[in-house]
N, C-alpha and C positions, 0 to 999 in steps of 0.2 A: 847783298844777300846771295847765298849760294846755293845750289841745286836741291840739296835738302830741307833747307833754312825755308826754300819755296814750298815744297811739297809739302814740310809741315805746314804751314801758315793755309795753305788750300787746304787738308785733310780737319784743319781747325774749322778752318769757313763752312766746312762740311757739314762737321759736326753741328754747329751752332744754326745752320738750313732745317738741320733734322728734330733739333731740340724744339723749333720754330713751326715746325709744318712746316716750311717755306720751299716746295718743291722747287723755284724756280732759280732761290742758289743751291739749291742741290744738283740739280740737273745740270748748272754751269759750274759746280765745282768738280764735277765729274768729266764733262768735255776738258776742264784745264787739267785735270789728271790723266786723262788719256791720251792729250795733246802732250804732255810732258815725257808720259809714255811712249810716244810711237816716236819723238824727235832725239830724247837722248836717254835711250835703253843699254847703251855700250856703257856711257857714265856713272851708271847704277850700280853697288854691291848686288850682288846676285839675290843675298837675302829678300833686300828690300825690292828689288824686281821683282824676284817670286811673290812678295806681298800683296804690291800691285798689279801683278799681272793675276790674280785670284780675289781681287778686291780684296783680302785682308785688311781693311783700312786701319782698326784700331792696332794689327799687328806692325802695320807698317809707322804708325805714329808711334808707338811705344819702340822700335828699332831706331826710329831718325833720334829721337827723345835721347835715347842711351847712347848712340855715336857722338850726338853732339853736348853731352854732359862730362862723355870722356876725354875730350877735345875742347872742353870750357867754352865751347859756344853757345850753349843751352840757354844760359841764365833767363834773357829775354824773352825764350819762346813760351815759356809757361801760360796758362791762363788764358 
């Protein structure tokens, strides 16, 4: 899985915390997205750094979504 491939999959867990009430993977989906952040910000499109560095979450899910549909790696992230 690759750097994005993770980010979405955390921003998904996120979401699904939130849909839940579930504070407590909310709050640990957010340490793994800041940890992600502060270790490889060089590796990051600018876009989707600006995303996450602004919490943009669902802008940043909807960015990794469209890179990796144009690159045919998508298919599996859905849902």
């Amino acid at each position: 899985m690759n750097l994005m491939e993770t980010i979405a999959n955390e921003l998904r867990t996120m979401e699904r915390g939130i849909e839940r009430a579930d504070d407590g993977i909310v709050v640990s989906s957010l340490r793994k997205l800041d940890e992600i952040l502060a270790a490889d910000r060089e590796r990051l499109p600018t876009q989707l750094l600006h995303f996450l560095e602004r919490r943009s979450y669902q802008k940043a899910l909807a960015y990794i979504d469209d890179e990796l549909r144009v690159s045919g790696k998508g298919e599996h992230l859905k849902g």
